[in-house]
mmJSON file of the N, C-alpha and C atoms, coordinates in Angstrom:
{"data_MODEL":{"atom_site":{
"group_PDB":["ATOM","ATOM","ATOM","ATOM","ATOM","ATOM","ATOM","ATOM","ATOM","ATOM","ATOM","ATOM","ATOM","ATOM","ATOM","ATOM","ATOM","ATOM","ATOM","ATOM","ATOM","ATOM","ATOM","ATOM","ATOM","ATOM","ATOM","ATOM","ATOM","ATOM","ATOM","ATOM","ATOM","ATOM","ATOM","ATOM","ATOM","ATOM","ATOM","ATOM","ATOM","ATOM","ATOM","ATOM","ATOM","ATOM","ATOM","ATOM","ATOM","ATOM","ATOM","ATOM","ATOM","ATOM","ATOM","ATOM","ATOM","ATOM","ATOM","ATOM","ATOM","ATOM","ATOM","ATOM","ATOM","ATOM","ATOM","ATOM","ATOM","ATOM","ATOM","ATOM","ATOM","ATOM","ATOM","ATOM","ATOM","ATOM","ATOM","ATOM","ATOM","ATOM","ATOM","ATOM","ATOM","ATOM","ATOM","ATOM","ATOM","ATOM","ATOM","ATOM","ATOM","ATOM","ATOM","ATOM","ATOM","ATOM","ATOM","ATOM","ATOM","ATOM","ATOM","ATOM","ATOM","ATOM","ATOM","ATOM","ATOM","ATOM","ATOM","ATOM","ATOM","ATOM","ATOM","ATOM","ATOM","ATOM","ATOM","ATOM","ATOM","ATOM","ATOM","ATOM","ATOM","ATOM","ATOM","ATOM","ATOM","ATOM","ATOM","ATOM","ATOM","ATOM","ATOM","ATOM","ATOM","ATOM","ATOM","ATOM","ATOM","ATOM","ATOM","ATOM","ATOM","ATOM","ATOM","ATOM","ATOM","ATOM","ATOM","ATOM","ATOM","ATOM","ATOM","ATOM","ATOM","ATOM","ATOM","ATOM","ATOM","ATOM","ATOM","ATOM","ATOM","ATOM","ATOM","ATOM","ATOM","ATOM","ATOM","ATOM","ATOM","ATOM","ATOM","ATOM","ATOM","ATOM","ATOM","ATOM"],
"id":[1,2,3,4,5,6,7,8,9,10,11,12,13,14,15,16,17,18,19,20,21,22,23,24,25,26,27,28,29,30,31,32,33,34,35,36,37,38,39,40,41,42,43,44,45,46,47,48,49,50,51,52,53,54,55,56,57,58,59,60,61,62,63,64,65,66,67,68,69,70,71,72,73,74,75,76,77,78,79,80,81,82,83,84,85,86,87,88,89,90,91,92,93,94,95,96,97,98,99,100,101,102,103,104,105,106,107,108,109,110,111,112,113,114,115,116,117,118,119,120,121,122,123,124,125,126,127,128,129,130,131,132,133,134,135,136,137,138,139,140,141,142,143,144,145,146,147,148,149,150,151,152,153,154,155,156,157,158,159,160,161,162,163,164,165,166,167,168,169,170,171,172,173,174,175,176,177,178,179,180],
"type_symbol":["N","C","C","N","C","C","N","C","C","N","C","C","N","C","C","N","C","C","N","C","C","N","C","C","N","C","C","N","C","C","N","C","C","N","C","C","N","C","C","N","C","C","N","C","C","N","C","C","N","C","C","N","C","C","N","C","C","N","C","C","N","C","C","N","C","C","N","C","C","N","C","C","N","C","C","N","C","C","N","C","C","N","C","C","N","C","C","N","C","C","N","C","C","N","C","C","N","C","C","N","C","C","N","C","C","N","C","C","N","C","C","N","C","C","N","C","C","N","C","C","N","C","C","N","C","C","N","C","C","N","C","C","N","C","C","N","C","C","N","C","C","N","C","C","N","C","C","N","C","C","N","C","C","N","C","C","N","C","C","N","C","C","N","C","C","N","C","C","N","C","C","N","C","C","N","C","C","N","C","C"],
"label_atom_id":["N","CA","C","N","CA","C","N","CA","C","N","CA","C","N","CA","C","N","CA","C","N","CA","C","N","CA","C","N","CA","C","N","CA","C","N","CA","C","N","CA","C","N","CA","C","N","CA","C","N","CA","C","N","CA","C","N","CA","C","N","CA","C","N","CA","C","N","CA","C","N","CA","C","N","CA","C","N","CA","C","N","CA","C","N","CA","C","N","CA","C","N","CA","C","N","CA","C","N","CA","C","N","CA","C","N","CA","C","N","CA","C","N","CA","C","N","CA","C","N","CA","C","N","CA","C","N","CA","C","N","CA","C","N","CA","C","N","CA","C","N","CA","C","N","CA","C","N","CA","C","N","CA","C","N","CA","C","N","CA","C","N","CA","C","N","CA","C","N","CA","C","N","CA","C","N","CA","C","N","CA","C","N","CA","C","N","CA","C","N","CA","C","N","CA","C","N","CA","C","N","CA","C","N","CA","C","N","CA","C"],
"label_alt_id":[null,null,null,null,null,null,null,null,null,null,null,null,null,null,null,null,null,null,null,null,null,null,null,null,null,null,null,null,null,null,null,null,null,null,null,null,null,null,null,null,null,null,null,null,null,null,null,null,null,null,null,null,null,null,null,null,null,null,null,null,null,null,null,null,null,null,null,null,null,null,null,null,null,null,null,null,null,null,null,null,null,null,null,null,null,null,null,null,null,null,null,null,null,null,null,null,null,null,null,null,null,null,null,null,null,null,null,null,null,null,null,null,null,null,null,null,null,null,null,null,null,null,null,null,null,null,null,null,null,null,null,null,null,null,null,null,null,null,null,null,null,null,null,null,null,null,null,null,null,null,null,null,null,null,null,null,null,null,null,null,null,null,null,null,null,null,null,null,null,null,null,null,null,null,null,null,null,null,null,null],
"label_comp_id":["UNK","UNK","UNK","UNK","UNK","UNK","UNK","UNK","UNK","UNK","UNK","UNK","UNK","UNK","UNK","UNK","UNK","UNK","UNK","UNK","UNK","UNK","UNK","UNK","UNK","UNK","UNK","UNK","UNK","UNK","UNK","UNK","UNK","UNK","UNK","UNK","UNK","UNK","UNK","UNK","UNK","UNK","UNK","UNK","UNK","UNK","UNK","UNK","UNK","UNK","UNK","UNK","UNK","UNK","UNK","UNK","UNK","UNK","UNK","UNK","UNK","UNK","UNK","UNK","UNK","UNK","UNK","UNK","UNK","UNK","UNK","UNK","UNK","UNK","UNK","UNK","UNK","UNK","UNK","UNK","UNK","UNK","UNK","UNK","UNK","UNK","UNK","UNK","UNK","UNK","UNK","UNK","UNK","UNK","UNK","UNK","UNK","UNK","UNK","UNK","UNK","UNK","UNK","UNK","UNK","UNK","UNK","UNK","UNK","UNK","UNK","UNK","UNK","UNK","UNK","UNK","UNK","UNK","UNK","UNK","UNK","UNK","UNK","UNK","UNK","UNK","UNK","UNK","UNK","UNK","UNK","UNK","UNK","UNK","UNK","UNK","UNK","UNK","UNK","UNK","UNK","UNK","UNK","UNK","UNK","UNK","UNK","UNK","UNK","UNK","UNK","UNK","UNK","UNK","UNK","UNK","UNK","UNK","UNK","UNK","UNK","UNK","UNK","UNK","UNK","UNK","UNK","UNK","UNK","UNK","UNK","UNK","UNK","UNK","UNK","UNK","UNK","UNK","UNK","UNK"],
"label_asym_id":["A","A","A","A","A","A","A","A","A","A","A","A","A","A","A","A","A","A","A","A","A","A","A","A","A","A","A","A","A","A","A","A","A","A","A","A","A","A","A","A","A","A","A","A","A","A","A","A","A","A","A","A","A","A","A","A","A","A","A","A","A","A","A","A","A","A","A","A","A","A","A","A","A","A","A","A","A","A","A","A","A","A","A","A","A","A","A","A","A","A","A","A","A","A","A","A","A","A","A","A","A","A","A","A","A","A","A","A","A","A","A","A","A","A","A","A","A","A","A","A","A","A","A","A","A","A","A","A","A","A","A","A","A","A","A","A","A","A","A","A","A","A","A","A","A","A","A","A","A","A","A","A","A","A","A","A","A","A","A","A","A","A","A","A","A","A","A","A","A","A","A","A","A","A","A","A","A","A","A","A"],
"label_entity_id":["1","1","1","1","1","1","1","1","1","1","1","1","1","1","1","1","1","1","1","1","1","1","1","1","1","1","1","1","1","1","1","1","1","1","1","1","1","1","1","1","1","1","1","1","1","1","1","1","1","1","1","1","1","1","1","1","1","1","1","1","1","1","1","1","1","1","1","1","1","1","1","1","1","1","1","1","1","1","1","1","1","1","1","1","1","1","1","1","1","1","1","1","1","1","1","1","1","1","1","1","1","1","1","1","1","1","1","1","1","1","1","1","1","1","1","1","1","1","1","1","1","1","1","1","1","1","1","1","1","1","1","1","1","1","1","1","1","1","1","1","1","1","1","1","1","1","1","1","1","1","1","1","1","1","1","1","1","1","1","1","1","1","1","1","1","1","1","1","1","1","1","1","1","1","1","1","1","1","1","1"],
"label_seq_id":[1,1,1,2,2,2,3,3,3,4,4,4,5,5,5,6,6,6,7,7,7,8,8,8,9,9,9,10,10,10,11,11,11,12,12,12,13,13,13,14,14,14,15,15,15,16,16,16,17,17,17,18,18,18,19,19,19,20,20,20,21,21,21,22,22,22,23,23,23,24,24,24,25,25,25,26,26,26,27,27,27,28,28,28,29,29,29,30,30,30,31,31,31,32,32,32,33,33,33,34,34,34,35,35,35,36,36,36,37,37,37,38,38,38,39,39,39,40,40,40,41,41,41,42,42,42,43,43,43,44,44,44,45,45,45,46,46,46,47,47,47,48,48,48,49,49,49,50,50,50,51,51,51,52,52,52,53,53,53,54,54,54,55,55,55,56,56,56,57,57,57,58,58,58,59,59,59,60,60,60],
"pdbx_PDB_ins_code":[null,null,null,null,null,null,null,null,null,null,null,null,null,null,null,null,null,null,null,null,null,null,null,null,null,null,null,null,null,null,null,null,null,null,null,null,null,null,null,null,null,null,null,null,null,null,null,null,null,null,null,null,null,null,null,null,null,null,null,null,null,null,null,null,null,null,null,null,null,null,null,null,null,null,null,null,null,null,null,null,null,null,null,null,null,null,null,null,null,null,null,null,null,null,null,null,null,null,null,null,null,null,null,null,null,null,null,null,null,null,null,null,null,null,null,null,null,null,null,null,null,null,null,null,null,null,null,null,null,null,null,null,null,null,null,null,null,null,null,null,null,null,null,null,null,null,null,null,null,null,null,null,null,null,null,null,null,null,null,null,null,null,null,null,null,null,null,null,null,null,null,null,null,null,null,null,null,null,null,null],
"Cartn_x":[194.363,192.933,192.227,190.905,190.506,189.424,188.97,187.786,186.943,186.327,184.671,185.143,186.495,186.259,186.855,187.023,187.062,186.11,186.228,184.608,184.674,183.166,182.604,182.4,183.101,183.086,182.025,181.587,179.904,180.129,179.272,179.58,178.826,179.162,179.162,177.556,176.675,175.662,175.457,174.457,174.537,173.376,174.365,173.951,172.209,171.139,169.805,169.613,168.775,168.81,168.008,168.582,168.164,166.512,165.538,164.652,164.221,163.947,163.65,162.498,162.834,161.731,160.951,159.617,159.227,159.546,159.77,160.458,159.729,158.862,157.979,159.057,159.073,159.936,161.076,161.691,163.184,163.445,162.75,163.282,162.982,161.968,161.82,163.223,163.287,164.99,165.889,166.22,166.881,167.076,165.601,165.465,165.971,165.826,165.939,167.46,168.079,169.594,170.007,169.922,170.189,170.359,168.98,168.874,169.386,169.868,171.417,170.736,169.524,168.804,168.248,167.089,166.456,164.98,165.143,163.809,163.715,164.703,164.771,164.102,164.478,163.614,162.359,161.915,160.38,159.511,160.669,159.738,159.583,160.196,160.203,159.259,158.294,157.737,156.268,156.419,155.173,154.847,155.814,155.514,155.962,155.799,156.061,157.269,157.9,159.44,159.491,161.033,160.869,161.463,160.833,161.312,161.47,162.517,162.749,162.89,163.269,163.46,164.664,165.926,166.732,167.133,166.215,166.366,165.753,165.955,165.681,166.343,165.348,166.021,166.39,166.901,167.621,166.648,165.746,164.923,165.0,165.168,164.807,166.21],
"Cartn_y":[75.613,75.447,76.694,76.931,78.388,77.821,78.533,78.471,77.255,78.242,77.394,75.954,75.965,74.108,72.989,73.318,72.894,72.312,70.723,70.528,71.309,71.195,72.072,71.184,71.548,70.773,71.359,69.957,70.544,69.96,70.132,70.357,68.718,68.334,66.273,66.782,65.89,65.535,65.187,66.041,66.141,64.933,64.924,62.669,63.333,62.01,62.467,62.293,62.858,63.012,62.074,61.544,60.065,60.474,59.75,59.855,59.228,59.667,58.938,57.656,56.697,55.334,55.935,55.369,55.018,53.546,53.148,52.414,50.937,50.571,49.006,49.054,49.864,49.722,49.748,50.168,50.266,49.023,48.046,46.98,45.804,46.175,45.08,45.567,46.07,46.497,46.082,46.161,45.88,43.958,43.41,41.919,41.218,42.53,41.677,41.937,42.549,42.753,41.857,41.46,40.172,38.598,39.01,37.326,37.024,35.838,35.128,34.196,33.964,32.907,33.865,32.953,33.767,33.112,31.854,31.863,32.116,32.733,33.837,34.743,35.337,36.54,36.391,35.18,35.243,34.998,34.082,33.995,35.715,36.2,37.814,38.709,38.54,39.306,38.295,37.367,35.958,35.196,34.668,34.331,32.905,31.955,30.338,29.921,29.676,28.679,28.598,28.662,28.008,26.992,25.791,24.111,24.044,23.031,22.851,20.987,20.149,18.835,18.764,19.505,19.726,20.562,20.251,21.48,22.903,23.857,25.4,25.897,26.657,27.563,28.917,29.569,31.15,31.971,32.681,33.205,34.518,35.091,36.529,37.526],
"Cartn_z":[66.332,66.23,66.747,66.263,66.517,67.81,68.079,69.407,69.1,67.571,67.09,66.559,66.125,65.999,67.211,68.722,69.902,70.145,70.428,71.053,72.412,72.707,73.196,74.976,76.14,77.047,77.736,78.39,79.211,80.63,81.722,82.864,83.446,84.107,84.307,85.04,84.593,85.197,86.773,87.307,88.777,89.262,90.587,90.93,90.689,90.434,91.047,92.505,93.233,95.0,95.133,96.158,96.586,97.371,97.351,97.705,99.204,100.663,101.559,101.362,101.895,101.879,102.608,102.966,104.337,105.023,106.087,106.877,106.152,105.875,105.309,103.94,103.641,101.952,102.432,103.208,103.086,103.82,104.699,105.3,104.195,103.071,102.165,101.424,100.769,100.368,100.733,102.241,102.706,103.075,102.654,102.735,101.124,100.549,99.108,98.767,99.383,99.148,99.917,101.202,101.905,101.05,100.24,99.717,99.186,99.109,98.099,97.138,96.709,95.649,95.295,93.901,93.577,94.372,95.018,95.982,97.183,97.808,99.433,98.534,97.602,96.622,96.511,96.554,95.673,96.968,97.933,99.46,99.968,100.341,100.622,99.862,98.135,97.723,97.529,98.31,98.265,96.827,96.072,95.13,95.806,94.528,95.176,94.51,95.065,94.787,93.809,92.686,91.499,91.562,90.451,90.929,89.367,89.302,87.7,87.912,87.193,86.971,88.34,87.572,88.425,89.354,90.092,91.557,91.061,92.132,92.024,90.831,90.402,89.359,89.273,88.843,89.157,87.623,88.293,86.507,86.854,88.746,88.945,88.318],
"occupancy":[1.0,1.0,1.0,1.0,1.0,1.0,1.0,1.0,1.0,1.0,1.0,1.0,1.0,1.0,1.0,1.0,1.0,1.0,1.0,1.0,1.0,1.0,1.0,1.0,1.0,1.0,1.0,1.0,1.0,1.0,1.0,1.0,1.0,1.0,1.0,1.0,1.0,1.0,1.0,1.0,1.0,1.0,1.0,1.0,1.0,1.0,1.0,1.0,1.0,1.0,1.0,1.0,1.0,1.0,1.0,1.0,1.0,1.0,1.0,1.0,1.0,1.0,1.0,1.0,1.0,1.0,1.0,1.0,1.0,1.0,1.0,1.0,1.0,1.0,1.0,1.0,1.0,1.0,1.0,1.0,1.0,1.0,1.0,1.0,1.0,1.0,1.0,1.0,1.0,1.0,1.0,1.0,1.0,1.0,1.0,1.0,1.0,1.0,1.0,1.0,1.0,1.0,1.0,1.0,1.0,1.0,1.0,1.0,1.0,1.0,1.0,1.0,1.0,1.0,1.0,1.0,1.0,1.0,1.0,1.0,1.0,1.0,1.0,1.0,1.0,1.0,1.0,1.0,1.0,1.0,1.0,1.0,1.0,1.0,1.0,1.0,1.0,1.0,1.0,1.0,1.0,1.0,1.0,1.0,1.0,1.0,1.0,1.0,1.0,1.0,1.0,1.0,1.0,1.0,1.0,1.0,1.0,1.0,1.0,1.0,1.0,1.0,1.0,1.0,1.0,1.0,1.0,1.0,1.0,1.0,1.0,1.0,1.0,1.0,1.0,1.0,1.0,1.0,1.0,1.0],
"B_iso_or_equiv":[0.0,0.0,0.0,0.0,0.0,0.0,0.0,0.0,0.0,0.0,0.0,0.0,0.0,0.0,0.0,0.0,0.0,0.0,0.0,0.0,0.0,0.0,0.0,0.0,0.0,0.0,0.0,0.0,0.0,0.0,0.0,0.0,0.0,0.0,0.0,0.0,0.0,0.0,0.0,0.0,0.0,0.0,0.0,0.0,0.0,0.0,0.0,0.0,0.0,0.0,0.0,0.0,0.0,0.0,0.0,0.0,0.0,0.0,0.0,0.0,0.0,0.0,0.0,0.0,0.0,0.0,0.0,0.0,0.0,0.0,0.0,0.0,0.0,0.0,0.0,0.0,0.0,0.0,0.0,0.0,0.0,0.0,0.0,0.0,0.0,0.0,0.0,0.0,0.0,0.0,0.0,0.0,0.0,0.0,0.0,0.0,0.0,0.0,0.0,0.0,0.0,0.0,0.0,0.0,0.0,0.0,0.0,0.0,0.0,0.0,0.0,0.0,0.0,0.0,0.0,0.0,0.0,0.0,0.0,0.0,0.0,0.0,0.0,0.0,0.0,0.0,0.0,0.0,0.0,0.0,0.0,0.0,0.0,0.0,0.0,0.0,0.0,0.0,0.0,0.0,0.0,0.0,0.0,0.0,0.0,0.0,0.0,0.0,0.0,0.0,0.0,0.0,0.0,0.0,0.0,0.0,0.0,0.0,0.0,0.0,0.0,0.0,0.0,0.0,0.0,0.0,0.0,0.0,0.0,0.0,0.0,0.0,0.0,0.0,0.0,0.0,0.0,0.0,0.0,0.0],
"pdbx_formal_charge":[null,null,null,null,null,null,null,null,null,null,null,null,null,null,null,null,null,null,null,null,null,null,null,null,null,null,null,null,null,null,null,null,null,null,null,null,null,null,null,null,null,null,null,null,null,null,null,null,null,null,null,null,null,null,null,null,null,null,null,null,null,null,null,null,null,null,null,null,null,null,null,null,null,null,null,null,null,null,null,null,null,null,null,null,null,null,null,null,null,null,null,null,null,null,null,null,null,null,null,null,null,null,null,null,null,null,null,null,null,null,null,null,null,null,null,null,null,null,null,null,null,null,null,null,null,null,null,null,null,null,null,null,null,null,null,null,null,null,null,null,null,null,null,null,null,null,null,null,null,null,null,null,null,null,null,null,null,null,null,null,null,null,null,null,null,null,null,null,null,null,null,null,null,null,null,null,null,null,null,null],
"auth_seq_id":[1,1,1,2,2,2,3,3,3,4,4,4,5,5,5,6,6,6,7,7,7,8,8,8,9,9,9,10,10,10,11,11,11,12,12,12,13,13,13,14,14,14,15,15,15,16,16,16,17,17,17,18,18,18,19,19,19,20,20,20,21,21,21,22,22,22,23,23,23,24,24,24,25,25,25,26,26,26,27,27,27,28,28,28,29,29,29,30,30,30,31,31,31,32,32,32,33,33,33,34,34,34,35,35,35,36,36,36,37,37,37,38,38,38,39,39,39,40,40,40,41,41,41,42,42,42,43,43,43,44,44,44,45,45,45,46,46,46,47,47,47,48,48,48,49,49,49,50,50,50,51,51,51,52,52,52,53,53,53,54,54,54,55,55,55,56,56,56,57,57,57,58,58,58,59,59,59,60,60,60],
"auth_comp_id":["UNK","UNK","UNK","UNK","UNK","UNK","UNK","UNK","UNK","UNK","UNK","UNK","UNK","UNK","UNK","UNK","UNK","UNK","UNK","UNK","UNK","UNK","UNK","UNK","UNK","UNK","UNK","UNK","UNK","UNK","UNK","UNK","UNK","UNK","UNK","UNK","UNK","UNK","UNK","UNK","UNK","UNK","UNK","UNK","UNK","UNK","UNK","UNK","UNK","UNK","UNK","UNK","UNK","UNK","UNK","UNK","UNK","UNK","UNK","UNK","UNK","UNK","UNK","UNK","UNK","UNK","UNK","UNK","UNK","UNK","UNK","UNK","UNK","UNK","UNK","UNK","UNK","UNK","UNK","UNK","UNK","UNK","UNK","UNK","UNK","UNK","UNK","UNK","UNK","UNK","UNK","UNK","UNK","UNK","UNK","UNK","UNK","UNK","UNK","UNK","UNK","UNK","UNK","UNK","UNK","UNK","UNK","UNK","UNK","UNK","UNK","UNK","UNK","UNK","UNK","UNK","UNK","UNK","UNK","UNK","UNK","UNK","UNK","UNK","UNK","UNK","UNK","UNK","UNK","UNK","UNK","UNK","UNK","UNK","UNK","UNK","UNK","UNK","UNK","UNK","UNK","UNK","UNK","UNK","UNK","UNK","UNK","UNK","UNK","UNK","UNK","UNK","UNK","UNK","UNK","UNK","UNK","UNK","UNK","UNK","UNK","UNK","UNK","UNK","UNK","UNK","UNK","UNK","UNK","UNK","UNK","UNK","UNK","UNK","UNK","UNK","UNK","UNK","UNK","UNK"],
"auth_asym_id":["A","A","A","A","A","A","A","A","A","A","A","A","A","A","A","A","A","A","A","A","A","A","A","A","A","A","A","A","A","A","A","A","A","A","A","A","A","A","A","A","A","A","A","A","A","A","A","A","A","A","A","A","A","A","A","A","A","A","A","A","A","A","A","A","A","A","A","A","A","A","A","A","A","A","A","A","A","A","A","A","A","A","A","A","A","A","A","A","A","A","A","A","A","A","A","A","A","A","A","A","A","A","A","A","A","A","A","A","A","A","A","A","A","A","A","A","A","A","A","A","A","A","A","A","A","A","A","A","A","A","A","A","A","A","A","A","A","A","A","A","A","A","A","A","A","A","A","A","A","A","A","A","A","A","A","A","A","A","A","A","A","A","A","A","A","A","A","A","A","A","A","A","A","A","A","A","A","A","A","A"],
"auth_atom_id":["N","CA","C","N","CA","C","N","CA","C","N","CA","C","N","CA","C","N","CA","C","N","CA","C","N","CA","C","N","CA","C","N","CA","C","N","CA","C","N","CA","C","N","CA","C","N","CA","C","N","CA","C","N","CA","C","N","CA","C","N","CA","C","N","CA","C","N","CA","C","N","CA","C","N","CA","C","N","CA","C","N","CA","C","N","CA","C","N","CA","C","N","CA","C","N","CA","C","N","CA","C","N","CA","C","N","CA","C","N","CA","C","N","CA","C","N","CA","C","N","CA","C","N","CA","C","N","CA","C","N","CA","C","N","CA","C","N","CA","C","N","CA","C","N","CA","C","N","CA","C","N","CA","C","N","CA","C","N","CA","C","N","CA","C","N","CA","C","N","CA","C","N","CA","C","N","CA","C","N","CA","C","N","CA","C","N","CA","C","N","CA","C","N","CA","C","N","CA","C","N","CA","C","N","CA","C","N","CA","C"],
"pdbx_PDB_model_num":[1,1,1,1,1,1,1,1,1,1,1,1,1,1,1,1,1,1,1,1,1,1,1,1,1,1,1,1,1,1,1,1,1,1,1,1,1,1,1,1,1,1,1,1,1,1,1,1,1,1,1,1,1,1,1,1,1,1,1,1,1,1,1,1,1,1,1,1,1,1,1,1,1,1,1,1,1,1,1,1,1,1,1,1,1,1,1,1,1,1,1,1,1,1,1,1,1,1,1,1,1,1,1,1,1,1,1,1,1,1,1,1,1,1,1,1,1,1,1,1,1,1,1,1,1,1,1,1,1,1,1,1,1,1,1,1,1,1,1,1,1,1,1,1,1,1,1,1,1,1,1,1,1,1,1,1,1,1,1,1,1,1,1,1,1,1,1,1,1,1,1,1,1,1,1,1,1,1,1,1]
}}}
């Protein structure tokens, strides 16, 4: 095979740089990775419970 019909290898995409929080955002982050429902979730961003016929529902 000659050069020009080689694909052509390119160099891996560099990570993007993580951006600092300020401390109110990074502990809500850090509350919403904690939560194991999706209404610990909705209590943590003040929305109201989700209720279905049968119990809580999972929509987040």
């Amino acid at each position: 095979m000659s050069k020009s019909t080689q694909p052509r290898i390119s160099e891996p995409a560099a990570p993007p740089k993580r951006r600092r929080l300020d401390p109110d955002t990074q502990q809500l982050v850090e509350r919403l990775r904690s939560a194991r429902t999706a209404n610990e979730m909705a209590v943590i961003v003040g929305l109201k419970p989700i209720k279905g016929r049968s119990g809580p529902k999972i929509a987040y």
